[in-house]
C-alpha positions as CSV (number, residue, x, y, z in Angstrom):
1,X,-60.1,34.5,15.9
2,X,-59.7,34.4,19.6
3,X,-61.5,37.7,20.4
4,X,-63.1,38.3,17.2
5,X,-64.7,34.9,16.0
6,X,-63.9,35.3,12.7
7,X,-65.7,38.7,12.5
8,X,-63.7,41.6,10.9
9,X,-64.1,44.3,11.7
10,X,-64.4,42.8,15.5
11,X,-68.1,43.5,16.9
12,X,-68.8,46.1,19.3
13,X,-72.1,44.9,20.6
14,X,-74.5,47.6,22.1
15,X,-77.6,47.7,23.8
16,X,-80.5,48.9,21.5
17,X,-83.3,48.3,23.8
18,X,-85.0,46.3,26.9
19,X,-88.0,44.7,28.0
20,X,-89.1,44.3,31.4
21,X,-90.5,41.1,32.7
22,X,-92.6,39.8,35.4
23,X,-89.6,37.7,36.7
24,X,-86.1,36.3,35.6
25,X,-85.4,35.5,32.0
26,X,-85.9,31.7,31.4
27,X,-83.7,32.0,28.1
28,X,-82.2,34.3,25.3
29,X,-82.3,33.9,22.1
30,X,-79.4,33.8,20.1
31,X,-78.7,36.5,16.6
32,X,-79.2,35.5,13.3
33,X,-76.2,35.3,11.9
34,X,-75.5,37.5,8.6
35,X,-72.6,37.4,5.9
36,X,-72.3,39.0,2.6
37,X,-71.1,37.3,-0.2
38,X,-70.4,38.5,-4.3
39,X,-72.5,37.3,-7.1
40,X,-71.6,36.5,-10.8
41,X,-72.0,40.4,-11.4
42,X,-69.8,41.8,-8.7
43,X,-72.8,42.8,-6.9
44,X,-73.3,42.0,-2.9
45,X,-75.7,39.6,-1.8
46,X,-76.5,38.2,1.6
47,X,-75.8,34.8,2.9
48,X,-77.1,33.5,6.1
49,X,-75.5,30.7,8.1
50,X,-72.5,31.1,6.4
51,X,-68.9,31.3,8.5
52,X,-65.9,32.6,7.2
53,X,-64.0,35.7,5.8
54,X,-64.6,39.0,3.4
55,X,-66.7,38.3,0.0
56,X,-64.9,37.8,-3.2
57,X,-63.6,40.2,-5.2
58,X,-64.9,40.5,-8.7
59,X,-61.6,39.3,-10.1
60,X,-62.0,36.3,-7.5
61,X,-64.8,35.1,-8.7
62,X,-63.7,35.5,-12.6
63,X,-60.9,33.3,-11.8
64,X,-63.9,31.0,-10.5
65,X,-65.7,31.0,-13.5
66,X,-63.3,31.6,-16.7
67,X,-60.8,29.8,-17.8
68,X,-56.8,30.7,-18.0
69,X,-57.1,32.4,-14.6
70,X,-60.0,34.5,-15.4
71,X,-58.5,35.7,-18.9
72,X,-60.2,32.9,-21.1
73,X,-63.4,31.9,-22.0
74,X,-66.1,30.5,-19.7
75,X,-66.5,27.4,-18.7
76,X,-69.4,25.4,-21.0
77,X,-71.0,22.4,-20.8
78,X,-73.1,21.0,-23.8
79,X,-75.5,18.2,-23.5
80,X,-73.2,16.2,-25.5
81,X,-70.5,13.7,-24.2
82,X,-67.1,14.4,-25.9
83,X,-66.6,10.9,-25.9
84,X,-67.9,7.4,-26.0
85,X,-69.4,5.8,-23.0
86,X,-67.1,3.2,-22.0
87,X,-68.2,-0.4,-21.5
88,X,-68.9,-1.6,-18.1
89,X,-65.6,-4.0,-17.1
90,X,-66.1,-8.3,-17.2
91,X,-67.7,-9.1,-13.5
92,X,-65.1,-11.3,-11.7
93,X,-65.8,-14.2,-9.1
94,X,-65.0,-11.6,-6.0
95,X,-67.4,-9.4,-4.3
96,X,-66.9,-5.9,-5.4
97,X,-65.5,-3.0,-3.5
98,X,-69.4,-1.5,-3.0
99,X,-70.9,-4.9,-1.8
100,X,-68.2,-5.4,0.6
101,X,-68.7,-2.0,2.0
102,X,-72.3,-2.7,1.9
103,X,-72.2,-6.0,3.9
104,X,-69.9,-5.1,6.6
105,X,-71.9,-1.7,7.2
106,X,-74.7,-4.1,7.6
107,X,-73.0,-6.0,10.1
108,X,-72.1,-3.0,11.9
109,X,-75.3,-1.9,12.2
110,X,-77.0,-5.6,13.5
111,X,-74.1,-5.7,16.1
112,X,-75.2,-2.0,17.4
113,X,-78.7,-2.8,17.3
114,X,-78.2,-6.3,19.1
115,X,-76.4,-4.6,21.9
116,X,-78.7,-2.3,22.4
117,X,-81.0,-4.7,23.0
118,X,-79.5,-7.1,24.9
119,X,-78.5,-3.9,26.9
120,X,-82.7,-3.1,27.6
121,X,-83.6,-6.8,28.1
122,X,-81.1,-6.4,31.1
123,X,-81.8,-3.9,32.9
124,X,-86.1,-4.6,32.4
125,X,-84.8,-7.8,34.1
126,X,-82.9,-6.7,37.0
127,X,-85.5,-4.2,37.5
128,X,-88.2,-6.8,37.4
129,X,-86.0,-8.5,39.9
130,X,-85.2,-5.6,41.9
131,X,-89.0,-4.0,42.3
132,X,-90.8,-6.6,43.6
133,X,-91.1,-6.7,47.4
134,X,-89.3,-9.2,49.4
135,X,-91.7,-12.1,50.1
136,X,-93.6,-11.8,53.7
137,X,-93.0,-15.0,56.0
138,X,-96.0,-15.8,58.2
């Protein structure tokens, strides 16, 4: 991936065209980036953004969708459970797992945001301090 970036085959960039301009370039803009991927068919299809290696092969993406390694059935779904909802468990006296999570984030968060504002009403006082002109004597 050193030389190649993840690229196979490894690009061999050429230059197509050129533009002249009425001084230095400011900027350039960077490729889009293209990959291919496989659908559910075996047929190509583009992907953008995407980082990574060669498309799957149809046999890939059987194994994806079948069961028994690809030689089974498809996986289903059906819009109904294969079993009874369970009951929600007895609340205990503690707080749960969520609302601990919950309230320390929250504290977190009130510390960042109080030093971060301690951190501005310091320096708007020392440069309130600092501006001002010394005072002239007569």
């Amino acid at each position: 991936m050193a030389t190649s970036a993840g690229f196979s085959p490894r690009p061999d960039p050429q230059l197509i065209a050129t533009f002249k301009t009425k001084g230095e370039a400011l900027a350039v803009s960077k490729a889009l980036d293209r990959d291919r991927a496989v659908d559910e068919s075996g047929n190509q299809i583009a992907v953008f953004g995407r980082r990574g290696a060669r498309p799957f092969t149809f046999a890939e993406i059987q194994r994806t969708l079948r069961t028994d390694e690809g030689r089974g059935g498809f996986f289903t779904v059906t819009d109904e459970p294969a079993t009874e909802p369970r009951e929600p468990k007895a609340a205990t006296g503690t707080i749960g797992n969520s609302a601990g999570v919950f309230f320390v984030s929250l504290l977190f968060g009130l510390s960042i945001a109080l030093a971060g504002y301690r951190r501005r009403r310091r320096r708007r006082d020392n440069g309130a301090r600092t501006s001002c002109p010394p005072a002239r004597s007569a």
